[in-house]
KOLVO-56240 format. One record per residue (C-alpha): residue number from 1; x, y, z. Coordinates in nm, 3 decimals. Layout:
<rs>
{r NUM, {X, Y, Z}}
...
</rs>
This chain:
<rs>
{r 1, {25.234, -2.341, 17.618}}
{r 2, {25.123, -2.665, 17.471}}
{r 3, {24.871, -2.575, 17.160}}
{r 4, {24.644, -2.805, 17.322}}
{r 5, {24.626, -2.611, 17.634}}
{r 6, {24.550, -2.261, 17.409}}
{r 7, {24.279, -2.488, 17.219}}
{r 8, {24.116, -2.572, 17.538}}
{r 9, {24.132, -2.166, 17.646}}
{r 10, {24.041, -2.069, 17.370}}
{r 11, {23.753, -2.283, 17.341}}
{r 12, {23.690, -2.217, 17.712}}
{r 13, {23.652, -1.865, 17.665}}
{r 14, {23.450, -1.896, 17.372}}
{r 15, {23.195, -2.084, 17.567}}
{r 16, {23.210, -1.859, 17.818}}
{r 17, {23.102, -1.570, 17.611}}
{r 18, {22.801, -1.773, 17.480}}
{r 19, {22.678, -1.792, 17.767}}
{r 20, {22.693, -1.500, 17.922}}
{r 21, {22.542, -1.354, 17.581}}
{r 22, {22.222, -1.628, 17.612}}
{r 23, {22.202, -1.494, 18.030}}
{r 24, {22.201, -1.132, 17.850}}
{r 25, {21.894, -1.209, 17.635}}
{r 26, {21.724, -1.442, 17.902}}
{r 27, {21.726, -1.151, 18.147}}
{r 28, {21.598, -0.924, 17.900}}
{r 29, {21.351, -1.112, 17.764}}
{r 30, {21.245, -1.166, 18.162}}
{r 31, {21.295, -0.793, 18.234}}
{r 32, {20.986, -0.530, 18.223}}
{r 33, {21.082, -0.285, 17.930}}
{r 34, {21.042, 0.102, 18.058}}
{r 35, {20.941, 0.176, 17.695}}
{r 36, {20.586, 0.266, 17.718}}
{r 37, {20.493, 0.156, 17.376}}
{r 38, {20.672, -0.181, 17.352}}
{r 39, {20.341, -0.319, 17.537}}
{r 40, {20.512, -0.428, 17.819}}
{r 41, {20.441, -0.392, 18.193}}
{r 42, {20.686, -0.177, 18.415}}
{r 43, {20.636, 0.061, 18.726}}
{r 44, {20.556, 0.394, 18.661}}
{r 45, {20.524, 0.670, 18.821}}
{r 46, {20.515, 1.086, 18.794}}
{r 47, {20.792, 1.221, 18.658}}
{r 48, {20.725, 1.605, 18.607}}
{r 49, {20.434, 1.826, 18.531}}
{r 50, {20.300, 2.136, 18.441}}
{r 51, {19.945, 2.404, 18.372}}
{r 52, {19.794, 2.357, 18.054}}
{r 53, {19.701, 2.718, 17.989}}
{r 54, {19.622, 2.675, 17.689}}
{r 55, {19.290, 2.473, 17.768}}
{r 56, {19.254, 2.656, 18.067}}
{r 57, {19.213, 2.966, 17.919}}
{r 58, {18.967, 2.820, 17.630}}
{r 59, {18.739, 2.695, 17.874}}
{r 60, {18.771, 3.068, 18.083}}
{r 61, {18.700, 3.221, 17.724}}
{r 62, {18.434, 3.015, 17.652}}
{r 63, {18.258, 3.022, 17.986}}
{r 64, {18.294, 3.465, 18.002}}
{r 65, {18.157, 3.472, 17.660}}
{r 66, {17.840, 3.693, 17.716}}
{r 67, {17.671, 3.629, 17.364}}
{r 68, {17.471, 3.373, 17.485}}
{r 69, {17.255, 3.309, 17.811}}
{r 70, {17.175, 2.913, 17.760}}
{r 71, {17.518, 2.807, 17.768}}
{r 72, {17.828, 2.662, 18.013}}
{r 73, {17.921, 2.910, 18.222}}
{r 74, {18.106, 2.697, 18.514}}
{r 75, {18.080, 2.328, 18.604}}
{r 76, {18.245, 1.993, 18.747}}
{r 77, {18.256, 1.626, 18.713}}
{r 78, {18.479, 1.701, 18.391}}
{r 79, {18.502, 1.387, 18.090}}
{r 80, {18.586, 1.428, 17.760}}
{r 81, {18.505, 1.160, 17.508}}
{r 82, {18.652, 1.244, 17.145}}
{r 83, {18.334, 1.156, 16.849}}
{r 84, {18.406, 0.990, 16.504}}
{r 85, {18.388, 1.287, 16.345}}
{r 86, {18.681, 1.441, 16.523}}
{r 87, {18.465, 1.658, 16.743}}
{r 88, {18.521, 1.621, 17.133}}
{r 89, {18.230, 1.582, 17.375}}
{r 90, {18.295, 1.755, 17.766}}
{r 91, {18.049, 1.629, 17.977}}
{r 92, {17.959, 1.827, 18.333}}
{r 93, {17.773, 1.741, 18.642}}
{r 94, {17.622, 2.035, 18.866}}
{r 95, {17.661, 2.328, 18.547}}
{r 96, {17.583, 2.702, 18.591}}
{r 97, {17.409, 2.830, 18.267}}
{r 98, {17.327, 3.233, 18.253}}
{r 99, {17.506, 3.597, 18.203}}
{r 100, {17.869, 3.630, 18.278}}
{r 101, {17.944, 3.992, 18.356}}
{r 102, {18.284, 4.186, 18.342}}
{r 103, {18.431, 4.301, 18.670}}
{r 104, {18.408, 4.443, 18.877}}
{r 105, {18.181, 4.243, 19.085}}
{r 106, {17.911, 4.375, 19.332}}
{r 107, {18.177, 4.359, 19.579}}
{r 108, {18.440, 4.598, 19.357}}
{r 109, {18.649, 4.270, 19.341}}
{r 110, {18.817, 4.268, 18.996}}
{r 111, {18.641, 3.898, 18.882}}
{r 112, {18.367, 3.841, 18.654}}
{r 113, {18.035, 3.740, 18.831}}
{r 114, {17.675, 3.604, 18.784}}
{r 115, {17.365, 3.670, 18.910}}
{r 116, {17.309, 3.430, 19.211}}
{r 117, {17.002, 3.371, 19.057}}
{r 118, {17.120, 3.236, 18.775}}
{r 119, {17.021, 2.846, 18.685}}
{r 120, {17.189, 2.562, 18.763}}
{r 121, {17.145, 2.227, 18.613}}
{r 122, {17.271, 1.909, 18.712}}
{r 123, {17.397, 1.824, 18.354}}
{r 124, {17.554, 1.980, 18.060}}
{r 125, {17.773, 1.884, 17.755}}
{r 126, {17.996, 2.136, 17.548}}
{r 127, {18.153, 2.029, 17.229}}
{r 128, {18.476, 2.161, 17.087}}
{r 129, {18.612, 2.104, 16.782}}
{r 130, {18.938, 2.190, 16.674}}
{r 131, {19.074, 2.307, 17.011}}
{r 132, {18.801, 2.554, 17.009}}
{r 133, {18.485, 2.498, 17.210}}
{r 134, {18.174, 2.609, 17.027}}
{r 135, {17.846, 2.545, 17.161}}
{r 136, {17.613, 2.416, 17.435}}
{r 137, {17.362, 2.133, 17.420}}
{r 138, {17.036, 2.177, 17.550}}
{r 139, {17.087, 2.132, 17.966}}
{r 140, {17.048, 1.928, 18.103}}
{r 141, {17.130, 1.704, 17.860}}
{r 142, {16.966, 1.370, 18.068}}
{r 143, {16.628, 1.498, 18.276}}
{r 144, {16.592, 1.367, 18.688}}
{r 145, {16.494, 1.011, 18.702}}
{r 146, {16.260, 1.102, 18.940}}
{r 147, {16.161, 1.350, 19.206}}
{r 148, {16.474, 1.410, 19.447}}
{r 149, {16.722, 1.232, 19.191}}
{r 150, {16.940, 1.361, 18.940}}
{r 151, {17.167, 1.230, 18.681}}
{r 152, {17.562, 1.311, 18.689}}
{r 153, {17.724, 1.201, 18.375}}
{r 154, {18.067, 0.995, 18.373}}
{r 155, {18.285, 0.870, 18.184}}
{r 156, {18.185, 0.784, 17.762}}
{r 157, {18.294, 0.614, 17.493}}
{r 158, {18.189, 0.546, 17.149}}
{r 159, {18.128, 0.173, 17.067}}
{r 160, {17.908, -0.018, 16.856}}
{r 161, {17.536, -0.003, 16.863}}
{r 162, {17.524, -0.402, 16.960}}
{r 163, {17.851, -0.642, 16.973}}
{r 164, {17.943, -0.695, 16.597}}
{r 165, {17.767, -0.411, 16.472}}
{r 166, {17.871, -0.209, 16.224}}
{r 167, {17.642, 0.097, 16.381}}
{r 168, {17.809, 0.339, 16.618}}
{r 169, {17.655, 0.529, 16.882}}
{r 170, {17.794, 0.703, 17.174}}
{r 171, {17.739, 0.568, 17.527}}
{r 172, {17.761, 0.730, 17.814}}
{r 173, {17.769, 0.639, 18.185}}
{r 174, {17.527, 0.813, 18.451}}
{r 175, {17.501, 0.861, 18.807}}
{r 176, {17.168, 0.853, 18.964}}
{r 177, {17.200, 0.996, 19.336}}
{r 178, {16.914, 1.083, 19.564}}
{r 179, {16.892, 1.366, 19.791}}
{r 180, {16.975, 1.322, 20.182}}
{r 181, {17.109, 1.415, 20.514}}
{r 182, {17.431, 1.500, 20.595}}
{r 183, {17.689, 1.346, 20.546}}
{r 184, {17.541, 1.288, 20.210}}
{r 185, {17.468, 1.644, 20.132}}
{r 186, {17.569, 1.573, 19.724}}
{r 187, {17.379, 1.262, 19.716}}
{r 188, {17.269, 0.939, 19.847}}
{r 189, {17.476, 0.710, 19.538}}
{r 190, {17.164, 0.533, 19.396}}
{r 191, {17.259, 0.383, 19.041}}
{r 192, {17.481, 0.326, 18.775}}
{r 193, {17.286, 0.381, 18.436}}
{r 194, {17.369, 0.387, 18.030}}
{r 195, {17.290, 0.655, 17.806}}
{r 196, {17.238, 0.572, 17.459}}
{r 197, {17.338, 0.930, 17.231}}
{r 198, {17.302, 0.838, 16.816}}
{r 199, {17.583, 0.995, 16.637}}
{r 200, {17.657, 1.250, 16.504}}
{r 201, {17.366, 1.428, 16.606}}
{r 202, {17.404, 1.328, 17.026}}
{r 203, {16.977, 1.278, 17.048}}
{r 204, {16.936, 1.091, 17.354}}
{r 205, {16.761, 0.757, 17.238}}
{r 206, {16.755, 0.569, 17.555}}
{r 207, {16.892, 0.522, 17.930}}
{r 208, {16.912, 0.184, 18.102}}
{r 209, {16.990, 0.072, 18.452}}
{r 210, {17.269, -0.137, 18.488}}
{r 211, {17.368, -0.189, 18.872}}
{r 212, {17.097, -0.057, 19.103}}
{r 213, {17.228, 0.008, 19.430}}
{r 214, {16.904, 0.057, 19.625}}
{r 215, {16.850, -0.268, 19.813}}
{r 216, {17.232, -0.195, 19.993}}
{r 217, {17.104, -0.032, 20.359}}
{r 218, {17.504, 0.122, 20.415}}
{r 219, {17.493, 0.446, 20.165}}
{r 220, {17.922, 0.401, 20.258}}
{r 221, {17.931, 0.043, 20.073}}
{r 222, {17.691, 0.132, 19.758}}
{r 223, {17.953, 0.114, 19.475}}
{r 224, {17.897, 0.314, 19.141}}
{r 225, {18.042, 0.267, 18.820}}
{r 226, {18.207, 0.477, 18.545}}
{r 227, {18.425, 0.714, 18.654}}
{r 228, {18.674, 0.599, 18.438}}
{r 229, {18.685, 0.326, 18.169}}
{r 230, {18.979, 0.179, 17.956}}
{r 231, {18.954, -0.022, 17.632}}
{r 232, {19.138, -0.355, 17.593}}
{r 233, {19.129, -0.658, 17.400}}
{r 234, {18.743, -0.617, 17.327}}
{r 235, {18.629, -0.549, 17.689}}
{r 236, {18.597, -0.245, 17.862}}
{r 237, {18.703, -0.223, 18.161}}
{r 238, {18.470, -0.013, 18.340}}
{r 239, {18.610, 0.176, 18.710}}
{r 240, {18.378, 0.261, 18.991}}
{r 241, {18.446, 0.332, 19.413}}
{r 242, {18.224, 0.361, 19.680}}
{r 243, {18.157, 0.697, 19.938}}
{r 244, {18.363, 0.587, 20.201}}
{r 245, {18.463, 0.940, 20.216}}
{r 246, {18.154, 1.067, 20.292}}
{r 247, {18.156, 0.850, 20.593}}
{r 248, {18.427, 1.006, 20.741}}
{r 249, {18.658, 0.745, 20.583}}
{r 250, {19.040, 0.893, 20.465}}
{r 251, {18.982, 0.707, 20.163}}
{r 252, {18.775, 0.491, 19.950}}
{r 253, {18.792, 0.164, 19.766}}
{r 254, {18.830, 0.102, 19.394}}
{r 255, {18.624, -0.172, 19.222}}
{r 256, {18.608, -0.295, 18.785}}
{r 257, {18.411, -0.418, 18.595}}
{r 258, {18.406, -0.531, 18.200}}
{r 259, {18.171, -0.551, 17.950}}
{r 260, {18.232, -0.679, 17.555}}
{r 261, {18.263, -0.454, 17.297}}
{r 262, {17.890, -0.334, 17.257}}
{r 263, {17.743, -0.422, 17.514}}
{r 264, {17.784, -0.167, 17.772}}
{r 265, {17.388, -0.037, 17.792}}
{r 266, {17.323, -0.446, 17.803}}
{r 267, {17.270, -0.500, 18.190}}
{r 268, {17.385, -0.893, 18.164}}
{r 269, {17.675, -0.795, 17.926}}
{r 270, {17.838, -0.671, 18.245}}
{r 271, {18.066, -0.917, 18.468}}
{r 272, {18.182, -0.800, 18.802}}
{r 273, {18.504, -0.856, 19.002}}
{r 274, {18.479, -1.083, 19.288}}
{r 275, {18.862, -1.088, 19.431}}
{r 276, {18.900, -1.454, 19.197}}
{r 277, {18.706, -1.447, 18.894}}
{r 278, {18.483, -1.208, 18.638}}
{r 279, {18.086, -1.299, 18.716}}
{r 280, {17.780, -1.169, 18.653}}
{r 281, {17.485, -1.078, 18.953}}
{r 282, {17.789, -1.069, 19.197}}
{r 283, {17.813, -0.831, 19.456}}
{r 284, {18.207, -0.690, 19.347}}
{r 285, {18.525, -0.682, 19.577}}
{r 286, {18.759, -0.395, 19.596}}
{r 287, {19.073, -0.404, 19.424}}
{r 288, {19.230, -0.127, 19.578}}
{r 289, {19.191, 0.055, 19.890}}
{r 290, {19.265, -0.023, 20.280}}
{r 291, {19.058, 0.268, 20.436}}
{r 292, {19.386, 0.436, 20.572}}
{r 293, {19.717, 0.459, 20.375}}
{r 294, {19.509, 0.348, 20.061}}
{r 295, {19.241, 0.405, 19.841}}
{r 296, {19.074, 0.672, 19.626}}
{r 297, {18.856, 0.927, 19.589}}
{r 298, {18.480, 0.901, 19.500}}
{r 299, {18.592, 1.030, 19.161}}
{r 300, {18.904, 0.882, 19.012}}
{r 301, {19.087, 0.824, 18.638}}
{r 302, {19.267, 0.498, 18.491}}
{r 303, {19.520, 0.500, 18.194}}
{r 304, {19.711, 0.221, 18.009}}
{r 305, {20.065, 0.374, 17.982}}
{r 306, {20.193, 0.052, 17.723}}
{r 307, {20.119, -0.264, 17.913}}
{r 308, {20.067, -0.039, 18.262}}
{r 309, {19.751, 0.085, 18.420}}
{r 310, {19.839, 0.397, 18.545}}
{r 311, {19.578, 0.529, 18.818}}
{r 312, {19.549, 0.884, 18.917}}
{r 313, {19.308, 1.007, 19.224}}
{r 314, {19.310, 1.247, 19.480}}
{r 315, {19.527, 1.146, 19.777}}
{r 316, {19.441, 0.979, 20.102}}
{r 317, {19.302, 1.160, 20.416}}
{r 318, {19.364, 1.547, 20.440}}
{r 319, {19.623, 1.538, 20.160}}
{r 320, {19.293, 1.463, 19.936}}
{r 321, {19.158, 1.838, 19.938}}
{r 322, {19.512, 1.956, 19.718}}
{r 323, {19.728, 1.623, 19.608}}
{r 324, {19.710, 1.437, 19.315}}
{r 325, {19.888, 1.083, 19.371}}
{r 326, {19.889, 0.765, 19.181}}
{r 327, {19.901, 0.412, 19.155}}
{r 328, {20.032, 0.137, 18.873}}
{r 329, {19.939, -0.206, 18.810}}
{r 330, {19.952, -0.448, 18.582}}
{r 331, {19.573, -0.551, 18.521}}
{r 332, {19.253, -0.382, 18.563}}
{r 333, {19.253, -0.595, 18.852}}
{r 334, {19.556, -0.530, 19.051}}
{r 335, {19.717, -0.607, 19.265}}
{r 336, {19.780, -0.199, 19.268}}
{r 337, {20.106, -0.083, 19.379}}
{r 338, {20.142, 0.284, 19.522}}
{r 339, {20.099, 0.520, 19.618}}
{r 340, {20.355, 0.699, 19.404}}
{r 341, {20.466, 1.065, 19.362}}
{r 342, {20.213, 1.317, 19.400}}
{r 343, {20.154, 1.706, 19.312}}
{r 344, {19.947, 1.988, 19.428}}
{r 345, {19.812, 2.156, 19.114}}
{r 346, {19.784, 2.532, 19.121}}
{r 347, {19.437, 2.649, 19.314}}
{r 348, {19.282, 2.971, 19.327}}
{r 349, {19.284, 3.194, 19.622}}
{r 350, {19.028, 3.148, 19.904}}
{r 351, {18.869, 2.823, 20.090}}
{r 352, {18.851, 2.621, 19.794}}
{r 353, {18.970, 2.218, 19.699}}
{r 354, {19.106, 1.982, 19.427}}
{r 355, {18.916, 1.739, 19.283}}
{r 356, {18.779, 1.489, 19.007}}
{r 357, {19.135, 1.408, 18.858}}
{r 358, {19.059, 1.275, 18.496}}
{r 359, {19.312, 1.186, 18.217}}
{r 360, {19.193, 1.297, 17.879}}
{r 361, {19.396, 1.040, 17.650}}
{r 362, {19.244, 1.187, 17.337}}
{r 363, {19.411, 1.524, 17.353}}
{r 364, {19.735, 1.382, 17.489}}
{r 365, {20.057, 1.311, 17.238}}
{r 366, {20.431, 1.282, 17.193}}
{r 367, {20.446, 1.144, 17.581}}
{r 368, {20.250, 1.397, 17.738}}
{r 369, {19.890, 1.276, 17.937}}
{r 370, {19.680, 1.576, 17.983}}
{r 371, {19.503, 1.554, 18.297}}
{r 372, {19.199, 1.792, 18.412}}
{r 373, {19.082, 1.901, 18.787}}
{r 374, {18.765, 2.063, 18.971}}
{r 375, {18.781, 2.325, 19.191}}
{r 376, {18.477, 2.394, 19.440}}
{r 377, {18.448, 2.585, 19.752}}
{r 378, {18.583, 2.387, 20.030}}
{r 379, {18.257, 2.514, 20.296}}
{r 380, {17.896, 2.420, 20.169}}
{r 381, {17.759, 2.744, 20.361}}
{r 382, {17.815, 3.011, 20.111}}
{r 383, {17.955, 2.776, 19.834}}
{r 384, {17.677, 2.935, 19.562}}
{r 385, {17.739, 3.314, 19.673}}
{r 386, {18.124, 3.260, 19.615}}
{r 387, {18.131, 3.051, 19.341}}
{r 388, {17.881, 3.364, 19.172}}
{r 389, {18.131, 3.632, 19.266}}
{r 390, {18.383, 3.489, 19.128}}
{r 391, {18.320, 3.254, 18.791}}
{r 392, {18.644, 3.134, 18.770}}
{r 393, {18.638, 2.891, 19.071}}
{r 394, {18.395, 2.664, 18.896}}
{r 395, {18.561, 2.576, 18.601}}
{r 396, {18.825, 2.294, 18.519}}
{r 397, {19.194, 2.314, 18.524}}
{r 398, {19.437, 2.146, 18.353}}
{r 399, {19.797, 1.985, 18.346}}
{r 400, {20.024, 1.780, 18.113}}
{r 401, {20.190, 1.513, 18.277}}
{r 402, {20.494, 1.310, 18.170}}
{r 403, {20.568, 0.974, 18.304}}
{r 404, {20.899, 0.769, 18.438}}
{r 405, {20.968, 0.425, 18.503}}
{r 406, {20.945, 0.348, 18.884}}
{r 407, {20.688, 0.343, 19.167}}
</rs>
């Protein structure tokens, strides 16, 4: 062979390899990464999970713990929100306060029990510190609005007194409901509100409205916010849904919101999704949520998982009373792809249901997202009497999750 035809193969073959090598890096420079920490966005979805008895049992131990008759005793609407000073904050709706006695029950059943006359409040936050939970603040923590309403406290995060400020306080986000007919026997939704908590000492200093909800004549279509909020580049993104289920709906719609850094008990800090643009004094579209195959709960958690959101709610129609599912995306906004895999976390014995699926980011590590549910009695009629006899129904759950790439 001539050396100028090996020249031109060789030189051929050399070009060829460059550029397959520059293709290479192209795609993967184009590609989603599945590392969760290199900040890109990739599907995700559930790839195993398992009971978190250890804070299981800690809330069980703390809740049996007879010492005391002004503490948490049972309770829903689980958030955690972890303080500067390394403390974490649980925050309940609907508590149970009182005695806690050892089985047998009245019945001879072998739980522990409370007096059915014991209180209930519609508010109550534990702290724990170290693992350990320690003590009770006085419940409920934020007083009715007004005769007939109540406050349910959200989701909370510490943030800056005012944008820029050097001053933190806690903040967190209430539920005002009203009482009514059924179908809306826990609540006609009402408004979204701020608490303002100073730190460390958690005083309540304030409470402002920030999305009233009143003037809306469909209870089904009156949206509140906070279930869930997630931090990112100064804003937080702030999670709310409608009651759809309450109508008799299999699911209901998702809907965000942001607010600056500071601002979030500032009612014209907050900007609104429309379906095109963030605005403020618009009424906000859904970004997730079809009424049949899709949607949410009433109560419902978002995580950043590197550059994913990572949603987690209680599935659609009758699924929704034992299955945890999911959704990914790659903005607050959507669109939201799902749903993904799903699991039905453990449940007690007798006519009870899964709900309230929260993430608690501050006590997850090395890859694992910790992940709490409520349990309630599944029939209204007798709810109180069983929830009594046994104490353990009312009390939060928990998992550790680990996540894959896909969806």
């Amino acid at each position: 062979m001539p050396d100028s035809t090996r020249a031109r193969q060789r030189t051929g073959t050399g070009l060829g390899l460059l550029l397959a090598l520059v293709l290479g890096a192209v795609l993967l420079t184009a590609l989603p990464e599945d590392d969760p920490g290199s900040g890109a966005c990739a599907p995700r979805t559930l790839r195993a999970w398992s009971a978190d008895e250890r804070l299981t049992s800690e809330f069980a131990r703390y809740g049996d713990d007879a010492s005391r008759t002004d503490d948490w005793t049972g309770g829903d609407g689980t958030h955690s929100v972890r303080l500067p000073d390394g403390r974490v904050l649980w925050l309940f709706s609907d508590t149970y306060l009182g005695q806690v006695y050892a089985p047998p029950n009245p019945v001879g059943e072998s739980y522990a029990w409370r007096d059915t006359t014991a209180p209930m409040v519609r508010n109550s936050a534990v702290v724990m510190r170290d693992g350990r939970l320690e003590s009770t603040l006085p419940a409920p923590l934020f007083p009715d609005p007004a005769p007939g309403q109540w406050r349910w406290p959200v989701a909370a995060r510490v943030e800056p007194r005012s944008p820029g400020s050097s001053e933190q306080v806690l903040r967190v986000l209430l539920w005002v409901r009203t009482s009514g007919q059924a179908p809306w026997i826990y609540g006609v939704p009402t408004a979204t509100e701020v608490a303002t908590l100073s730190l460390p000492d958690l005083r309540v200093e304030s409470v402002d409205k920030v999305f009233d909800q009143q003037l809306v004549t469909d209870p089904s279509r009156r949206v509140l916010f906070g279930t869930t909020l997630v931090e990112e580049d100064g804003f937080t993104y702030v999670f709310g849904g409608d009651d759809r289920r309450a109508a008799s709906r299999p699911a209901s719609h998702a809907y965000v919101a942001r607010v600056p850094e500071g601002g979030l008990a500032d009612p014209g800090a907050w900007e609104y999704w429309d379906g095109e643009e963030w605005a403020a004094g618009v009424r906000p579209r859904a970004v997730l949520g079809d009424e049949q195959r899709t949607g949410v709960g009433s109560t419902f958690s978002v995580v950043r998982d590197g550059g994913t959101y990572v949603l987690f709610t209680m599935a659609a129609g009758a699924d929704g009373l034992t299955k945890v599912t999911s959704y990914w995306a790659c903005s607050a906004t959507g669109p939201w792809h799902g749903p993904a895999k799903d699991f039905s976390p453990s449940l007690p014995e007798g006519q009870v249901a899964a709900y309230n699926p929260q993430t608690h980011p501050e006590l997850s590590e090395d890859g694992r997202l910790v992940l709490s549910y409520d349990v309630n009695w599944l029939e209204t009629n007798g709810a109180a009497a069983n929830l009594s006899r046994n104490v353990s129904l009312y009390r939060p759950r928990f998992v550790t999750l680990r996540l894959a790439p896909g969806g």
